[in-house]
VOBA-1610 file (N, C-alpha, C; in pm, whole numbers, padded with zeros to 5 digits, always signed):
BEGIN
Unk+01673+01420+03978Unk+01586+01354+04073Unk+01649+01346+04212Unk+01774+01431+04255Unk+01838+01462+04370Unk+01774+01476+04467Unk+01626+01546+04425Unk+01543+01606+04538Unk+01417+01468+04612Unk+01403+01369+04528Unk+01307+01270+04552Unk+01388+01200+04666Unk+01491+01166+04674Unk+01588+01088+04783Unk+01543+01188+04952Unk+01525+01323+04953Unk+01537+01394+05035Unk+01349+01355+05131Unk+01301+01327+05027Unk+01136+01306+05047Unk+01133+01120+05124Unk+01221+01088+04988Unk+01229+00960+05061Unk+01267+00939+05189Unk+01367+00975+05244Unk+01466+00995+05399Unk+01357+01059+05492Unk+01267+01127+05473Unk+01156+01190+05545Unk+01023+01065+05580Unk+00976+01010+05449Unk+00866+00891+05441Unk+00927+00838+05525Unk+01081+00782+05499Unk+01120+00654+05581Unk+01116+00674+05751Unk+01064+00799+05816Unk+01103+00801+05906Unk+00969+00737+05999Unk+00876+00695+05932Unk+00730+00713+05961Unk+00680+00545+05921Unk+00772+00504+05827Unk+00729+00349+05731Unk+00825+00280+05749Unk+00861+00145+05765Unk+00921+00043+05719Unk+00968-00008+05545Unk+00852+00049+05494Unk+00920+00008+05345Unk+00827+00125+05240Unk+00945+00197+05179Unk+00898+00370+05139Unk+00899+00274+04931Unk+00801+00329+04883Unk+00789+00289+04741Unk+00876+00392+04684Unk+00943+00418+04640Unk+01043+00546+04566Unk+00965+00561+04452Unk+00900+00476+04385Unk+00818+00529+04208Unk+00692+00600+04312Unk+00617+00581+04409Unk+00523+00644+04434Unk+00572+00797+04490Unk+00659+00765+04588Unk+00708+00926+04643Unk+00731+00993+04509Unk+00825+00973+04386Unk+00840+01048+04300Unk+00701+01091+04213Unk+00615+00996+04230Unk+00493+01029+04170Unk+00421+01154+04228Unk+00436+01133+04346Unk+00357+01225+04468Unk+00447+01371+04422Unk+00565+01355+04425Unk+00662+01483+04413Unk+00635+01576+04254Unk+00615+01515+04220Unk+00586+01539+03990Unk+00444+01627+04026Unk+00353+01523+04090Unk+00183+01620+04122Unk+00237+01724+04197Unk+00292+01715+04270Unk+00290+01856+04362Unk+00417+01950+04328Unk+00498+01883+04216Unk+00614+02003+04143Unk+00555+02158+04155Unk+00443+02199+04158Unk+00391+02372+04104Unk+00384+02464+04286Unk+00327+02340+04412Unk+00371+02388+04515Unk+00497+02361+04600Unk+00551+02290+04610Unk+00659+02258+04651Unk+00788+02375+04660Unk+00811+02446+04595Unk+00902+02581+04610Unk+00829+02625+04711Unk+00702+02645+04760Unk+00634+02752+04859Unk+00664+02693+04999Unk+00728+02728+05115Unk+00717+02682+05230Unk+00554+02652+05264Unk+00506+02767+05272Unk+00349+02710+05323Unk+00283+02624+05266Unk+00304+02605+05121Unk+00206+02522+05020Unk+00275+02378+05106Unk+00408+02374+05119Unk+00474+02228+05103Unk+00472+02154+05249Unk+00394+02269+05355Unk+00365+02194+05456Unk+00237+02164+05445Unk+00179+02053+05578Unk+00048+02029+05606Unk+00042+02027+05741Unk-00028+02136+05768Unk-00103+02188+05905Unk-00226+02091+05970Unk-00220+02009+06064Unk-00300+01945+06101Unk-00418+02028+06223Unk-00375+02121+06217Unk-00427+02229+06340Unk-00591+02338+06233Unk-00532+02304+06097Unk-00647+02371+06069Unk-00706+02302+05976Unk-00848+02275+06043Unk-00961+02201+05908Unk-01006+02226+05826Unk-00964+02370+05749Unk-00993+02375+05662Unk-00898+02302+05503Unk-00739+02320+05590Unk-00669+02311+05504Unk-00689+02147+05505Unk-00697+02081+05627Unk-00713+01918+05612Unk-00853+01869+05521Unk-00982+01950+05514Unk-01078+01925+05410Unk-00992+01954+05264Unk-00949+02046+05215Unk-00831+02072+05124Unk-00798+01928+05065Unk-00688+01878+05182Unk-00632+01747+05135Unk-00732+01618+05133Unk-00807+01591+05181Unk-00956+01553+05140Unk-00987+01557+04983Unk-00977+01701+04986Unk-01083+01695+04863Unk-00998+01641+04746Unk-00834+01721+04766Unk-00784+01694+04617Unk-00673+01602+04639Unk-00680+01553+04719Unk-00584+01392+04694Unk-00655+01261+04730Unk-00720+01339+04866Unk-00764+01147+04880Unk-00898+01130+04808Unk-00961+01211+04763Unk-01114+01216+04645Unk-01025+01182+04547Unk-00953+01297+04458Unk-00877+01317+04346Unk-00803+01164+04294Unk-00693+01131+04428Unk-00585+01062+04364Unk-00624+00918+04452Unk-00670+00851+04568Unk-00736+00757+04634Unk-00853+00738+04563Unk-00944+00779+04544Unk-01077+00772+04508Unk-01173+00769+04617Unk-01145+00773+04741Unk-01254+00778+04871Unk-01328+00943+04800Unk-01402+00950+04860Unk-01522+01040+04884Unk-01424+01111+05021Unk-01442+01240+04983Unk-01402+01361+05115Unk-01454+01391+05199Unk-01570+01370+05156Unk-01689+01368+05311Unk-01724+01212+05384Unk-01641+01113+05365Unk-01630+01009+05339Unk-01606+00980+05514Unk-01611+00927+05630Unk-01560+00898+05704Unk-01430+00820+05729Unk-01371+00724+05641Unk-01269+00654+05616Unk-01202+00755+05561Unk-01222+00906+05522Unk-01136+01004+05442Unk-01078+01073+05598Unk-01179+01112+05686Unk-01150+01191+05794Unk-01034+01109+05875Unk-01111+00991+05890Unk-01016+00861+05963Unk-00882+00887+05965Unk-00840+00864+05835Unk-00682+00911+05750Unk-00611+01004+05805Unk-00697+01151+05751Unk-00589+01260+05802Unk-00589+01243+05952Unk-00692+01200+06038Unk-00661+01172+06137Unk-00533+01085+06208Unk-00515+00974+06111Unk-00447+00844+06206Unk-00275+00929+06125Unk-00261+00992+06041Unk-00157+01072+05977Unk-00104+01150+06073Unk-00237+01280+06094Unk-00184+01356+06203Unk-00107+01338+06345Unk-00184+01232+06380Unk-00098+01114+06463Unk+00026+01038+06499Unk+00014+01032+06376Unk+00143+00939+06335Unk+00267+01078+06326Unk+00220+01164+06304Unk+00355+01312+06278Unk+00331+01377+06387Unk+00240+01345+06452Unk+00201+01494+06558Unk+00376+01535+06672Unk+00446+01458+06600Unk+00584+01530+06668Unk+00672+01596+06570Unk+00648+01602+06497Unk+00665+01667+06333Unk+00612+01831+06364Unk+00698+01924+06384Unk+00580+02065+06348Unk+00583+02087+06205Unk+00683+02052+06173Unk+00653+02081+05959Unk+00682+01950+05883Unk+00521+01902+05929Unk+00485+01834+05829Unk+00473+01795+05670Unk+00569+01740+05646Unk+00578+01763+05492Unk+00480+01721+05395Unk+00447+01803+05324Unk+00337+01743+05206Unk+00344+01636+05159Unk+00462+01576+05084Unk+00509+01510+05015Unk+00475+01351+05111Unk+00564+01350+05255Unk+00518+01227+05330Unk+00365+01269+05381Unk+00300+01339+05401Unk+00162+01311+05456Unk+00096+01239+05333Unk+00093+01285+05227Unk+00030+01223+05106Unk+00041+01066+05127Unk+00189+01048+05112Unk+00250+00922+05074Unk+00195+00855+05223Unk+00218+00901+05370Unk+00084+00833+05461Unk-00045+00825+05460Unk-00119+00900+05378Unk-00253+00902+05363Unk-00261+00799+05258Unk-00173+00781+05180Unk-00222+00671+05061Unk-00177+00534+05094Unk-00103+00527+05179Unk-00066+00429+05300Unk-00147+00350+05360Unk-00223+00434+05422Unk-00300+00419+05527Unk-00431+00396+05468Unk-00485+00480+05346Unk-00617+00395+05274Unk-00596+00306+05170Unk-00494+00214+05141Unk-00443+00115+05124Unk-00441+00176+04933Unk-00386+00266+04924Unk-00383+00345+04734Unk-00262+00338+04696Unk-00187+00287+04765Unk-00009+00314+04742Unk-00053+00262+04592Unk-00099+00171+04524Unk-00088+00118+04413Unk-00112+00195+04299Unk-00244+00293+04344Unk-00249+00379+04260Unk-00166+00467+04163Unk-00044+00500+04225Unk+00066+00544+04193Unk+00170+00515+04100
//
């Protein structure tokens, strides 16, 4: 679990108080992309890939609706929050999107 500490040090740069059982949760779902550079970033520049994270985390693992306006809201106030970030990591955008629509619990 060497590699969850590395995710953590990233969340923390963005939060005041990082859940470590949720980041590792977030890290376990996304174990199959995570080796891929491209899979393991999130591009805020293209909407298709931000409908993407819509559909299969904050529908999937939040429960908002993707066409949802409080869904758009999110990747929005995210993108924001990193837009000095050029490689955005999967792992903390998640863990801000579930942040930010108040799901950390879910986890």
């Amino acid at each position: 679990m060497a590699d969850i500490a590395k995710y953590v040090v990233d969340v923390a740069k963005y939060t005041d108080s990082v859940n470590e059982d949720v980041v590792a949760t977030i890290v376990k779902n996304l174990a199959p992309v995570l080796g891929r550079r491209d899979a393991m970033l999130v591009s805020c520049s293209d909407e298709k890939e931000l409908q993407t994270v819509r559909k299969n985390f904050i529908e999937k693992k939040c429960g908002v609706d993707a066409n949802d306006e409080k869904a758009k809201a999110a990747t929005d106030a995210v993108c924001e929050r990193m837009k000095d970030d050029r490689t955005k990591n999967r792992v903390t955008f998640y863990y801000l999107l579930a942040e930010e629509l108040r799901c950390l619990g879910k986890f």
